[in-house]
N, C-alpha and C positions, 0 to 999 in steps of 0.2 A: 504493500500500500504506500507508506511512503520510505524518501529517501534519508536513508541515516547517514549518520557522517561518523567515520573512527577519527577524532583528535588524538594525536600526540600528546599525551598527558601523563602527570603522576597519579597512578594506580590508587594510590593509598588517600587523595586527595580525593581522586573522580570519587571514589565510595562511599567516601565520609557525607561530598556531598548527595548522593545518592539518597542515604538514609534519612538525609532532611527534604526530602522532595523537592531538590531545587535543580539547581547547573551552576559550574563556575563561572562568574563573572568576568566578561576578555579582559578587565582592566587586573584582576589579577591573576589571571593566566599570563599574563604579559610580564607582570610583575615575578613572577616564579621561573618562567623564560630566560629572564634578563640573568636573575639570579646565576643560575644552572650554568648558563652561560657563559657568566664571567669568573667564574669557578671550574669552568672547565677550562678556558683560557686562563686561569691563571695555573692549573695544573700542569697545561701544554708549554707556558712559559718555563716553567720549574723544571720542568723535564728537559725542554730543552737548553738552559743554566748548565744543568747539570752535565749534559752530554757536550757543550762548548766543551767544559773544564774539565770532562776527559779526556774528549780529543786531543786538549792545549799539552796537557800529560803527556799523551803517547805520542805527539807532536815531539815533544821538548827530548822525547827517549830517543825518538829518532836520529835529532839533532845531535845529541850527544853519543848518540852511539856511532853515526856518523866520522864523527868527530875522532874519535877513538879509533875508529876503523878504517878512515879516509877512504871513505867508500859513497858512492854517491846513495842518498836513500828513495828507493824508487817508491817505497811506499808511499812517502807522503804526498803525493800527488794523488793518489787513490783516497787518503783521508781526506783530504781536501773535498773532492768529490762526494765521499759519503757526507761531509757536511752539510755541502751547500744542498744536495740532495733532500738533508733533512730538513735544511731551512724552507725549504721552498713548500715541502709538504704541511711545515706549522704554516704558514705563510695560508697557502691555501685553504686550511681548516679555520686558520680564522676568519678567512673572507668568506666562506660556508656557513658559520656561525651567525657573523653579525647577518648574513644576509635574510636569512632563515629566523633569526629572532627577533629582526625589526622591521622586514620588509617583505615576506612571503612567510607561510604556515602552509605544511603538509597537510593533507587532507584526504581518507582516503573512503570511498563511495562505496556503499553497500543496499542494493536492492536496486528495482527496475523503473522507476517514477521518472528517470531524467533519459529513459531510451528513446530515439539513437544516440541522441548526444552523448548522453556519457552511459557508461556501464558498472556492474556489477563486478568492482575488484578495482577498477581503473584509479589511480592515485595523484592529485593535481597541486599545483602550484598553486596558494590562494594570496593574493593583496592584501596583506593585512590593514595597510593604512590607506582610506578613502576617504574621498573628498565629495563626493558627488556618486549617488547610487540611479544610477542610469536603466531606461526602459529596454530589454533584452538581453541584461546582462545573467548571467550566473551566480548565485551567493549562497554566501553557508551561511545556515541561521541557529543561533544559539539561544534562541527565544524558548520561555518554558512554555511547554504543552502537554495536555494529556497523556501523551507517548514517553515523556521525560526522557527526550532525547534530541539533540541537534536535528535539522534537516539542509539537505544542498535543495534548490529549486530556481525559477528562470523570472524575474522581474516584469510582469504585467505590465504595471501600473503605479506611479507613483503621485505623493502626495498633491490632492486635488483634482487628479483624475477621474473619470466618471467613467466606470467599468460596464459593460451589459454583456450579455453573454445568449444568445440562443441556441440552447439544447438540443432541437428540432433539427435545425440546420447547422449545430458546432461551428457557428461565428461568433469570433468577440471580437467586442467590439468598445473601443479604447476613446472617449469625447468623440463619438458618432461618427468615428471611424475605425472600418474592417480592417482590422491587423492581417499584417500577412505572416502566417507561421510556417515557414517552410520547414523548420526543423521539427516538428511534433509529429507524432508516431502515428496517432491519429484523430479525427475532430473529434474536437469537446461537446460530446454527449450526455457525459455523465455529471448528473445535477447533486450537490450536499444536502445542506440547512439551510444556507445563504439565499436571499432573497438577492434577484438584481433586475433594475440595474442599482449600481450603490457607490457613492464618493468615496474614493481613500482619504483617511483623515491624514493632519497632519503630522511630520515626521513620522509618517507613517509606507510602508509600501503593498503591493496586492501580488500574491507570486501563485503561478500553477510549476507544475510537471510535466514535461514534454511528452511523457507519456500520460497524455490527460485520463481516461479513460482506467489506471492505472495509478494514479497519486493522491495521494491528501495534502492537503494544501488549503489555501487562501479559500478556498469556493465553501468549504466547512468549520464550523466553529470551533471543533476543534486545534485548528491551527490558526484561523483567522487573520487577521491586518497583521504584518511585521514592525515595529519597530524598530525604527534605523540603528537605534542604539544597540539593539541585538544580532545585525549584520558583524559576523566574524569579518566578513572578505569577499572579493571578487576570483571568481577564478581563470586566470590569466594563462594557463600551459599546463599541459598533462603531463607527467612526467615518465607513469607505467601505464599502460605498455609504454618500450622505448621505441622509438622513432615517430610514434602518432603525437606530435606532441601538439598539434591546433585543437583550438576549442573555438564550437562555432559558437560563441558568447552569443551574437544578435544576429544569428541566423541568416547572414549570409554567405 
C-alpha cells in the first residue's frame, strides 16, 4: 500500500522512539549525524597521526641504515607511496562524510507505491537541504501517520493549490488544469476518504504515488496534507542499482 523508506539511523534511538509512538525529528537526526561524524573524522585523523609517525620511524630507519650501509634505500620511495596513498583515501572519506551529513541522506525504498519510477530495493540520493518544495518532485516524508513510518511519494500540489481529481476518468486536475502524468503506472481511479476538489493549506503540500491505484497517500486521511517541515528531502540520483542513476523527479 504505501511506500516506506529504511533511514540510516541509530537502532537503539529508532526504538526508543518507536515505543513512544512518534518519529525522530530531522533536526535531531541531523544533530546525531553531525555528531557520529565528526567522531568519526576525528578517529580517521588519529589514525592517520598515528601512521604519519610510523612511517616518519621507518622512514628515519631507512635513513640511517642507509647511512650505515651506503646503500641507496629503494624502499622508501615505496613508503612514500603507501603514504600518500593513505592520505588520499582519508582525504576522500572525509569528502564522503561531510557530503552525506550535510548535503545528501541515503534513503532506501521498500514496497510498490512509486512504480515505475522507483522500485522495490532501489536506494537514492536524497537533498537534505531545500529551499523551495516544487510540483513533481520526489520526497521522503517523515511526517507521523497511522502506519508510524516515513513514506517516499511525488509532489501534486503545493501550498494554495486547488487539487480535483476525477475517478471516473483518473484526471487530476491541479487550478483547473489536467496534469500531464507520464510517469504513473496507471490513472487515478482509486478514491480514499478525501472529499475533492480541496485547497492545500499553507506550508502545506498534496502528494500521491505513481503507482496511484497502489499507494496511500494525500487522497486519504490517513496520511493526508504534508507539512513542509516534515519533508526529509528531494531525491536527486539513484545510487542502486548502479548505473541507472536518473530519476524522473517531474516526469519528463
Amino acid at each position: 500500500m504505501t511506500e516506506s523508506v529504511r533511514l540510516l539511523r541509530l537502532k537503539s534511538v529508532y526504538k526508543l522512539i518507536e515505543k513512544e509512538g512518534g518519529f525522530l525529528p530531522p533536526f535531531i537526526f541531523f544533530k546525531m549525524l553531525c555528531f557520529f561524524s565528526v567522531f568519526v573524522v576525528k578517529y580517521l585523523i588519529m589514525l592517520k597521526c598515528k601512521l604519519v609517525s610510523f612511517l616518519r620511524k621507518v622512514e628515519q630507519f631507512e635513513v640511517d641504515y642507509r647511512e650505515l650501509c651506503r646503500a641507496p634505500a629503494a624502499h622508501t620511495k615505496h613508503i612514500k607511496a603507501v603514504f600518500d596513498w593513505f592520505d588520499s583515501v582519508i582525504y576522500a572519506l572525509l569528502a564522503i562524510f561531510v557530503i552525506f551529513a550535510f548535503l545528501f541522506r541515503l534513503v532506501g525504498v521498500s514496497g510498490q507505491s512509486m512504480e515505475p519510477t522507483l522500485h522495490n530495493g532501489d536506494w537514492l540520493a536524497v537533498r537534505a537541504v531545500n529551499t523551495k518544495i516544487n510540483r513533481g518532485e520526489i520526497v521522503v516524508v517523515t511526517q507521523p501517520n497511522k502506519l508510524n513510518e516515513p513514506i517516499i511519494k511525488r509532489v501534486i500540489a503545493v501550498a494554495g493549490d486547488t487539487v480535483d481529481i476525477d475517478f471516473r476518468t483518473g484526471k487530476v486536475t491541479v487550478n483547473g488544469v489536467v496534469s500531464d502524468e507520464p510517469y504513473i503506472a496507471e490513472k487515478t481511479e482509486r478514491s480514499f476518504d478525501t472529499s475533492f476538489p480541496l485547497t492545500v493549506p499553507q506550508n502545506c503540500v498534496f502528494v500521491m504515488g505513481d503507482n496511484r491505484n497502489h499507494s496511500l497517500d494525500s487522497r486519504s486521511s490517513v496520511i493526508g496534507f504534508i507539512d513542509t517541515r516534515y519533508i526529509l528531502g528531494v531525491a536527486e540520483f539513484r545510487l542502486i542499482p548502479v548505473g541507472d542513476w536518473k530519476i524522473d523527479s517531474n516526469g519528463k
